[in-house]
C-alpha positions as CSV (number, residue, x, y, z in Angstrom):
1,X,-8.6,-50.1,-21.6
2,X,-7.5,-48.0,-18.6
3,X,-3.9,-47.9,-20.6
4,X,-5.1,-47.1,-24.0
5,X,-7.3,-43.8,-22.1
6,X,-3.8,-42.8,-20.6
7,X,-1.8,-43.0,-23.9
8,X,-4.5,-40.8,-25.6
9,X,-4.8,-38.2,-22.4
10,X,-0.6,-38.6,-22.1
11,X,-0.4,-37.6,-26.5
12,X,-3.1,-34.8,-26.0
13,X,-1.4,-33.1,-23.4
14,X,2.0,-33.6,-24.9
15,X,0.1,-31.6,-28.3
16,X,-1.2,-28.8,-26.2
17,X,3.0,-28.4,-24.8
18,X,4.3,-28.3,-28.6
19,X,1.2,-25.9,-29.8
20,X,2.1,-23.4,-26.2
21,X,5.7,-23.9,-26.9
22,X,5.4,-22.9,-30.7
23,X,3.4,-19.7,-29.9
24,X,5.4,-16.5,-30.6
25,X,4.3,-13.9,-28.8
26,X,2.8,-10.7,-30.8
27,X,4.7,-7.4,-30.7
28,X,1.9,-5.8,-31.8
29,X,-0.8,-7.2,-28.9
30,X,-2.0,-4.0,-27.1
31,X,-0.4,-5.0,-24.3
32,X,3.0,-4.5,-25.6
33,X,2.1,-1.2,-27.8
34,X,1.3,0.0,-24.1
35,X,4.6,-0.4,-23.3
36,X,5.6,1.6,-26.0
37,X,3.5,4.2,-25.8
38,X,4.3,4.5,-22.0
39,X,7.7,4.8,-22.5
40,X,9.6,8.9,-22.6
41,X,13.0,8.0,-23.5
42,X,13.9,7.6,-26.9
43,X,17.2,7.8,-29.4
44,X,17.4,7.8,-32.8
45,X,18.7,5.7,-35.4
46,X,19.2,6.4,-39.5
47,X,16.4,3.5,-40.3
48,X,13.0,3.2,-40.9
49,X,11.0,1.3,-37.8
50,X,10.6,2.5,-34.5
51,X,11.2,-0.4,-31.6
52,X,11.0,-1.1,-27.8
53,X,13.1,-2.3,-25.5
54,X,12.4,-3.3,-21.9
55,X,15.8,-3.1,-20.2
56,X,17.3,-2.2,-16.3
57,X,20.7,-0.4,-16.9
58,X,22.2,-3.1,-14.5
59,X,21.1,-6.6,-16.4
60,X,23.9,-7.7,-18.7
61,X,22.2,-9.0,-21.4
62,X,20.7,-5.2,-21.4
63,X,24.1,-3.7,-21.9
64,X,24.4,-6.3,-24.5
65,X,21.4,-5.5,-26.3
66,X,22.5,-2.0,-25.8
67,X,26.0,-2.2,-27.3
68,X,24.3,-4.0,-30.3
69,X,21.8,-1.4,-31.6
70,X,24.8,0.6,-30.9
71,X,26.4,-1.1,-33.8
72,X,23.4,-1.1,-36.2
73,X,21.5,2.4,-35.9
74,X,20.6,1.3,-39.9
75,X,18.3,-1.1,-38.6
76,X,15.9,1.0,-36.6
77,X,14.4,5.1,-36.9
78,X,14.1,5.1,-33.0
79,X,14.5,3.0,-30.0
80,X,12.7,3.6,-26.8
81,X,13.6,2.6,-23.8
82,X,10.8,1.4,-21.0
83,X,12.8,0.4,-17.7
84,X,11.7,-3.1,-15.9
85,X,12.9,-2.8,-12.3
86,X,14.1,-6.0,-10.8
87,X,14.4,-6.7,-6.8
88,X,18.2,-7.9,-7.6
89,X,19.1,-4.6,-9.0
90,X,19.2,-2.1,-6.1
91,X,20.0,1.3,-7.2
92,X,18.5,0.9,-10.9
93,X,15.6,2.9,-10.3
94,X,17.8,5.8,-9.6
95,X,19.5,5.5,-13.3
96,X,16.1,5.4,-14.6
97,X,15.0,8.7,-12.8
98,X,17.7,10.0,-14.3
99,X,17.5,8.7,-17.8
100,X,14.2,9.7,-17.9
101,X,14.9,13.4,-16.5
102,X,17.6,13.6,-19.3
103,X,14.9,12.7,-21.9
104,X,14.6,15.1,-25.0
105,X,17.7,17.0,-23.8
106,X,21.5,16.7,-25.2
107,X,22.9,14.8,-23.0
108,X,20.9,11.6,-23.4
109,X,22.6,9.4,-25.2
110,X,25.9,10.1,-23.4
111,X,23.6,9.5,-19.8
112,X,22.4,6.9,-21.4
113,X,25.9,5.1,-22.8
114,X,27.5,5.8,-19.4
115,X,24.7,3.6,-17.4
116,X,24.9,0.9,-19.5
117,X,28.7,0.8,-20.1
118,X,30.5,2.4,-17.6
119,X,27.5,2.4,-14.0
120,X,28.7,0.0,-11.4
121,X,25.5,-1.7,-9.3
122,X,25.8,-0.8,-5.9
123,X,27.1,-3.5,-3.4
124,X,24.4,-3.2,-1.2
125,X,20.7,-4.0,-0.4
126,X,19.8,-0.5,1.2
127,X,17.6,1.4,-1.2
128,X,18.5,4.5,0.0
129,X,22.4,4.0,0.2
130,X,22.3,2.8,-3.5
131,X,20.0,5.7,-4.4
132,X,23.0,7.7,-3.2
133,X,25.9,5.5,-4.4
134,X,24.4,5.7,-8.0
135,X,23.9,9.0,-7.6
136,X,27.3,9.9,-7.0
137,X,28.8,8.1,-10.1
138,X,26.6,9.9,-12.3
139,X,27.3,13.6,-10.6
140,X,31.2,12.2,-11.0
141,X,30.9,12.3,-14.7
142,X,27.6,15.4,-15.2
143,X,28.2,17.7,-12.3
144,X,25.2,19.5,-13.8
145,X,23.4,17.2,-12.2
146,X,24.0,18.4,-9.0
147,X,23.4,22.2,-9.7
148,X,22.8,24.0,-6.6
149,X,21.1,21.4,-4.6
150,X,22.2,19.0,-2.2
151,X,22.4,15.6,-3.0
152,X,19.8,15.1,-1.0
153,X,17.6,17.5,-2.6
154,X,18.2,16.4,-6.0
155,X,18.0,12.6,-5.3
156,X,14.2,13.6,-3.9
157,X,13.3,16.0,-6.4
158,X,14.1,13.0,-8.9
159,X,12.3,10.7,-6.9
160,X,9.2,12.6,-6.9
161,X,9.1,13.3,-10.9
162,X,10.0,10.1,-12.1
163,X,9.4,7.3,-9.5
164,X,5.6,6.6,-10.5
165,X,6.2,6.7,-14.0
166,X,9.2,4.1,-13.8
167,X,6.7,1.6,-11.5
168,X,4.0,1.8,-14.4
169,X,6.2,0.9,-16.9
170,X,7.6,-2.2,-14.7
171,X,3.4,-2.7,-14.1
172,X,3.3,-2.8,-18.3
173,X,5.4,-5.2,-18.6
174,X,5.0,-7.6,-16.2
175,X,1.0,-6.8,-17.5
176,X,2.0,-7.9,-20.5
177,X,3.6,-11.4,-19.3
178,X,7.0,-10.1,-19.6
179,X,9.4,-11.8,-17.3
180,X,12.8,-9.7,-17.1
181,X,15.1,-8.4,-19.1
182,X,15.8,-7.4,-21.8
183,X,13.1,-7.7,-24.4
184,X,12.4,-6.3,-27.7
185,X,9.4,-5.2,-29.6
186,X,10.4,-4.5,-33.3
187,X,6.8,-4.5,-35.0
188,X,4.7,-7.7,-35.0
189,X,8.7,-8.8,-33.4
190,X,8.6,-9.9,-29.6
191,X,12.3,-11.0,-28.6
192,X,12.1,-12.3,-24.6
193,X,15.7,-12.1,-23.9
194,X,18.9,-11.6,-25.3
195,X,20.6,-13.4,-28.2
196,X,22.3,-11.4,-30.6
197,X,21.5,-13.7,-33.6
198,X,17.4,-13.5,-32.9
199,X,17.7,-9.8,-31.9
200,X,19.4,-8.7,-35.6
201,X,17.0,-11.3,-37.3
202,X,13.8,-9.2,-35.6
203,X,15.2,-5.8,-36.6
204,X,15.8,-7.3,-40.0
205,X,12.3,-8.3,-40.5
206,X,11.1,-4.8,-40.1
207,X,7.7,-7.0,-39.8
208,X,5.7,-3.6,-38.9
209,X,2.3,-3.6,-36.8
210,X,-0.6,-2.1,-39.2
């Protein structure tokens, strides 16, 4: 008797693993339109939905993803970008800052291409000295950066406009039961990582939230 009770209890709770592991999550959920709606940077591309990604300039499935809607601006009218700020990626914050300070200007996309193709991660666990190490590469290639502030100055002046707003949108997502990055939100679409084979398929589906 006792074994027949275990056998049923052991096949119910094996049903409830398949059913959990079958569930897809829903691009469209509030939770993840927050993210969205949250997010200021955005680029354009020549199709006709408008996606999400949460992404940290120094994860390299991000600069994966990255390169790939690089290669198929057909398959989406915009992509914003919502930064996810992981403990094992000191100094991304700082790209973020200035990502975000760069947003709606000209020089964007080429801010944005240089932190995800060319931005080395700092080799060190000091906020501040990544802050500044980051920093640096960035002024290296857009002295305008710098203007006629110290680095100091413009590190801070950075820090306080962008800072809170980068926190809330790691808060969104890890709201939202996101775990890292990257993930995409392309309509009722919710990608949790990178593959390059599910990522096209999503953006193919152009399965858009009503």
């Amino acid at each position: 008797m006792f074994r027949k009770i275990f056998i049923a209890a052991f096949a119910l709770v094996l049903v409830s693993s398949v059913c959990m592991a079958s569930e897809k999550p829903d691009g469209c959920s509030p939770k993840f339109q927050a993210i969205g709606e949250n997010a200021v940077v955005e680029l354009k591309g020549t199709g006709e939905q408008d996606v999400v990604i949460v992404t940290d300039p120094f994860c390299w499935h991000c600069r994966l993803a990255h390169k790939l809607l690089g290669e198929y601006p057909e398959l989406y009218r915009s992509v914003k970008f919502s930064f996810y700020m992981r403990r094992n990626s000191p100094g991304s914050d700082m790209a973020a800052w200035i990502i975000e300070d760069a947003a709606g200007t000209d020089s964007l996309k080429s801010k944005i291409d240089f932190a995800y193709k060319h931005l080395k991660q700092p080799k060190t666990n000091d906020p501040a000295v990544a802050h500044e190490v980051v920093f640096s590469q960035f002024v290296m290639f857009f002295p305008d950066l710098l203007g006629l502030e110290s680095i100091e100055k413009a590190m801070a002046r950075l820090q306080k406009k962008h800072e809170a707003h980068v926190q809330t949108s790691t808060a969104l997502a890890k709201a939202a039961g996101i775990p890292g990055t990257p993930v995409l939100l392309a309509g009722k679409k919710a990608v949790i990582g990178y593959g390059p084979d599910a990522w096209l398929k999503a953006l193919e589906a152009k399965a858009l939230c009503k």
